[in-house]
N, C-alpha and C positions, 0 to 999 in steps of 0.2 A: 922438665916435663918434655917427652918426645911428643914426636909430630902429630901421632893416633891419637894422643890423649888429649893432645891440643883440640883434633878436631872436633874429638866426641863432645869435651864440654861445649865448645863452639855451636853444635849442633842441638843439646840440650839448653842452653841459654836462649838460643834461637826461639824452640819450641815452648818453651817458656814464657817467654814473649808475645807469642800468638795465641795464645790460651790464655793470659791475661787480654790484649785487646779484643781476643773474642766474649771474655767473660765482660767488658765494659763497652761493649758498641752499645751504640744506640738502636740500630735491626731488631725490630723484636721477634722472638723467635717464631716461626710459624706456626697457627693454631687449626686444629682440626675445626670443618665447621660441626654446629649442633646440626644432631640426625634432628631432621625434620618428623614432626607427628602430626598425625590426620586434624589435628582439632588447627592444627597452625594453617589451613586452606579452607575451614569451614567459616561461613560468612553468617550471623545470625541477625542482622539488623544493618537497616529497617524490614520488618517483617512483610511479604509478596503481601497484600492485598486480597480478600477473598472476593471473586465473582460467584452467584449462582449461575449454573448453564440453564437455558430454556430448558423444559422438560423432553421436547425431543429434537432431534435436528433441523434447523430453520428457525427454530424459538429464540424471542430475543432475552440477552442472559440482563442478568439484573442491574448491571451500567447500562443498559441502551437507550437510545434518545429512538423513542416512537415516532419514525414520520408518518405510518399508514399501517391503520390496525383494520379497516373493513369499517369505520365508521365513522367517519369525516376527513375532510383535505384542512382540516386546521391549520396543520403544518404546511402549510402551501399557499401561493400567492401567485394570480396571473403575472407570465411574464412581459405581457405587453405594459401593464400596468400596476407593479407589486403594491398600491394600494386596496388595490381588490379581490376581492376569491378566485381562490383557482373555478375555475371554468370547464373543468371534466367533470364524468359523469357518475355517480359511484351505483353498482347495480349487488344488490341483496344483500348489504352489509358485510361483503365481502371483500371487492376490486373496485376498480376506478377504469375507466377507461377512455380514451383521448377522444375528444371533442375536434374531429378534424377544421381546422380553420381561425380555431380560439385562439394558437397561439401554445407554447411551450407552457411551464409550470416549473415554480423556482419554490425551494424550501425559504422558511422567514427567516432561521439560523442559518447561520454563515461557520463553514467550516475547512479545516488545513489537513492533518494529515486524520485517517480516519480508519475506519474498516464499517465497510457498508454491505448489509443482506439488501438484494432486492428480487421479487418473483414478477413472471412476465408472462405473455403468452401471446402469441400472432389472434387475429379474429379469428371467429370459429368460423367462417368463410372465407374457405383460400381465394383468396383473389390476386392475380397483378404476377408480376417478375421479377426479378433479381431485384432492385433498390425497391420497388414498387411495393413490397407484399412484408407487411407487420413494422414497417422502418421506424424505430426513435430512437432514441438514444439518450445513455446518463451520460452529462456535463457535469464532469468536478472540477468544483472553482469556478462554476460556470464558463472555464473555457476548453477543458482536454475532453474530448467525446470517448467514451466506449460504447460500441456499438448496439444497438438493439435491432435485430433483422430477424424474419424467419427465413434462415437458411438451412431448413429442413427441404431437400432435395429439391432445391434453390439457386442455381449457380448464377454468381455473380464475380465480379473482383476479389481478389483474396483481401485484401486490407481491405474490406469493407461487409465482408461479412457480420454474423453475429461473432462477439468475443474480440473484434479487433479493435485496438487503436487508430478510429478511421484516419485511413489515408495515410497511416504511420506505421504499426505493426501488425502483419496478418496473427491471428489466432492461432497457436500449436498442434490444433483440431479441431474440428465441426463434430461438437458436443447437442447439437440443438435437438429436442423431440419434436416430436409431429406439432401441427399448431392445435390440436384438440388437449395437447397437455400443457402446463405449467413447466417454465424455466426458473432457475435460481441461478442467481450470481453472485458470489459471496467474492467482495474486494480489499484487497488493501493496500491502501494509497500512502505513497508519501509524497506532499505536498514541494513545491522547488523553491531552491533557499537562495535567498539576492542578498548580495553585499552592503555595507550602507549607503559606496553611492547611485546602486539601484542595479547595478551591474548581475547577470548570472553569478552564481557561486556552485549550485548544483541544479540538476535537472531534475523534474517529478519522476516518481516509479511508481511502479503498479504492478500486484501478480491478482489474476482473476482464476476463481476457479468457476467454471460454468460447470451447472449439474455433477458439482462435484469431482471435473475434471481441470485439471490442470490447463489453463488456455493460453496465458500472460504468465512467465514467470523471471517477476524483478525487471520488467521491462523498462528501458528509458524511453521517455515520453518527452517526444523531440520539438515540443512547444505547443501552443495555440492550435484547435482544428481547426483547419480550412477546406474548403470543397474543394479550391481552385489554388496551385501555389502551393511552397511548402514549407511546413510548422515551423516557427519561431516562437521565441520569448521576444514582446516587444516591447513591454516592461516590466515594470515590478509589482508586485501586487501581494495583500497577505489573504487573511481566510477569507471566503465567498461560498454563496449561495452552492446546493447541488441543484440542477435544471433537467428537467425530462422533455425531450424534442416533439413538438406536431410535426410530422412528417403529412401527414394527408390520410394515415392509417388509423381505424381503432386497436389500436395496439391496449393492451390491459395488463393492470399491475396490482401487485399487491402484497402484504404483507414485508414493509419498508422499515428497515431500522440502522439505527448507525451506532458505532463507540469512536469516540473522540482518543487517539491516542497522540 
């Protein structure tokens, strides 16, 4: 056998060879994935949950917890004393209005993260300045304030306007109407979450829309209000009361409701 012929079989034994160990590896050969189809992204359960909406906007839809419909503070309890009635005023079956001196006003339910409607309005006699003129304020958890002011051509501190996180986040704008109309504030809170051994884990947030503007959006809420000093977490705490502030003002309110989420 000459030298070519050597190598040729040389070269076919070779190839031989590699095409058996390729036909008995253990690599399994490579697979196309399956084409993906519409139904393999579609989620059918558990089924969303139906809410009715109120019939118009500000209406509370068919989860909501009634604090104040225009015809009792049932849901309410002095906060000097939460075994006794709230101590505001309610006028025509309508609103309520603060009893300068009484003291704040705390719901009987205690609640965490929520979405709360509530309607306001400065008295119908402008009186006073800047902090002086319509001032209360919702307390969630009874400790983060958002502000209640009539800062309708009102100039006062920006973080302390209407719409702000007093003392913490000015408002994105001064949405406020004149004090002869009614305010809405429609919120949604999320309550701040502690570790078990009592430690921070996350901070509250908040977006408000004030008369259906954008005021608070997803803001952190950088602890405890304070007048004086600035906000902390100084411990831990779960759901609580919502609290509406005596400022000194008749400040009036109405049509209050909340969903627990």
């Amino acid at each position: 056998m000459n030298s070519k012929l050597s190598l040729v079989c040389a070269l076919a034994c070779l190839f031989s060879i590699q095409l058996s160990a390729q036909k008995h590896s253990s690599t399994p050969p490579e697979v196309s994935p399956m084409p993906m189809k519409p139904q393999m992204t579609e989620i059918w359960e558990p089924e969303v949950p139906v809410v009715t909406p109120g019939e118009k906007l500000g209406d509370a839809p068919s989860d909501a917890i009634i604090l104040f419909d225009g015809s009792n503070l049932d849901q309410w309890v002095s906060q000097k004393d939460n075994t006794k009635p709230a101590p505001w005023k309610i006028v025509d079956n309508d609103y309520f209005e603060v009893v300068p001196g009484t003291g704040g006003i705390s719901t009987k339910m205690k609640f965490g993260d929520c979405q709360l409607h509530i309607e306001f309005s400065a008295p119908d006699k402008v009186e006073g300045e800047s902090q002086g003129r319509g001032n209360s304020g919702v307390f969630l958890q009874n400790r983060y304030e958002l502000q209640i002011l009539d800062s309708y051509n009102n100039r006062t501190y920006r973080n302390g306007q209407a719409g702000s996180i007093y003392k913490d986040h000015a408002p994105l704008v001064n949405a406020m109407r004149s004090p002869l109309e009614w305010n809405t504030y429609d919120i949604i809170y999320r309550a701040p979450r502690f570790k078990k051994d009592g430690r921070l884990d996350s901070k509250a947030t908040i977006t408000v829309l004030h008369n259906g503007v954008l005021v608070q959006n997803h803001s952190v809420i950088n602890g405890n209000t304070y007048y004086i000093g600035l906000h902390n977490y100084p411990s831990a705490h779960g759901d609580d009361v919502i609290s509406l502030q005596d400022h000194g003002n008749k400040t009036q309110f109405r049509n209050i409701w909340l969903r627990k989420l």
